[in-house]
N, C-alpha and C positions, 0 to 999 in steps of 0.2 A: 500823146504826151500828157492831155489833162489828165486821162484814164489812171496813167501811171503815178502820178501828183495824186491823185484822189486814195489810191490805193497804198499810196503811202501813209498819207496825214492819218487815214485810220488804222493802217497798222502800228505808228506812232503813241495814236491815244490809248490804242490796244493793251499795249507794251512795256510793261513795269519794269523791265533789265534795261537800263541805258547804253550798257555792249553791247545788247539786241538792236537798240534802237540807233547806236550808231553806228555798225553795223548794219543796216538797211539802208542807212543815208549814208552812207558811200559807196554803198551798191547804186544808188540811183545816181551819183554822182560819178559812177564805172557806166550807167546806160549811159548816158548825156553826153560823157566824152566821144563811146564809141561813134556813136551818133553826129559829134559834131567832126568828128576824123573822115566818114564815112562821106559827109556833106562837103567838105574841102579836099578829099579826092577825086568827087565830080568837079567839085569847082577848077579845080586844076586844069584835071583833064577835057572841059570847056575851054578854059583861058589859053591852052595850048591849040586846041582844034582854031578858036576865033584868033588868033593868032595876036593876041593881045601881048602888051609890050613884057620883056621878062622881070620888071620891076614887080606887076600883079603879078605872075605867078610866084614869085618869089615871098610875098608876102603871103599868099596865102600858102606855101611848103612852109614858112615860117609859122604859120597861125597850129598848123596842121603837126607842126613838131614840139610847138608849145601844149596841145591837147593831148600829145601822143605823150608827152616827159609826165603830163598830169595823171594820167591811166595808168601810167609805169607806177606813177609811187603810189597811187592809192590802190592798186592788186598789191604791191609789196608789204604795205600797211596789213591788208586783208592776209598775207601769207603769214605774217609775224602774229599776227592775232591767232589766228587760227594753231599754230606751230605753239605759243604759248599757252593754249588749253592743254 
């Protein structure tokens, strides 16, 4: 993750278009969700095996739908951009 942080800030300072640059930062804000979707499907699928109460899993399929609604609108952001070049 720091890799990906690092490779940003310089493509950032790079980067004289602000579309370009914002743009980039929500592509990295498209990793991060995937990422934290990806970490609350294992969590789940844990809370389920330890047989924890359905309150935690509940919260985290709630956490897990709240990152997922997040990715949805920023890929739609990115299709609308994209669509209006």
């Amino acid at each position: 993750m720091e890799g990906l942080l690092a490779e940003k800030d310089e493509f950032v300072a790079e980067v004289a278009d602000d579309d370009l640059r914002d743009l980039d930062a929500i592509s990295i804000g498209m990793i991060n969700e995937r990422l934290e979707i990806t970490l609350l499907d294992r969590l789940i699928l844990l809370a389920r095996e330890l047989d924890l109460p359905d309150e935690v899993v509940q919260q985290f399929a709630e956490n897990r739908d709240e990152a997922q609604a997040a990715l949805d609108h920023m890929q739609s952001f990115v299709a609308e951009t994209r669509s209006a070049d």
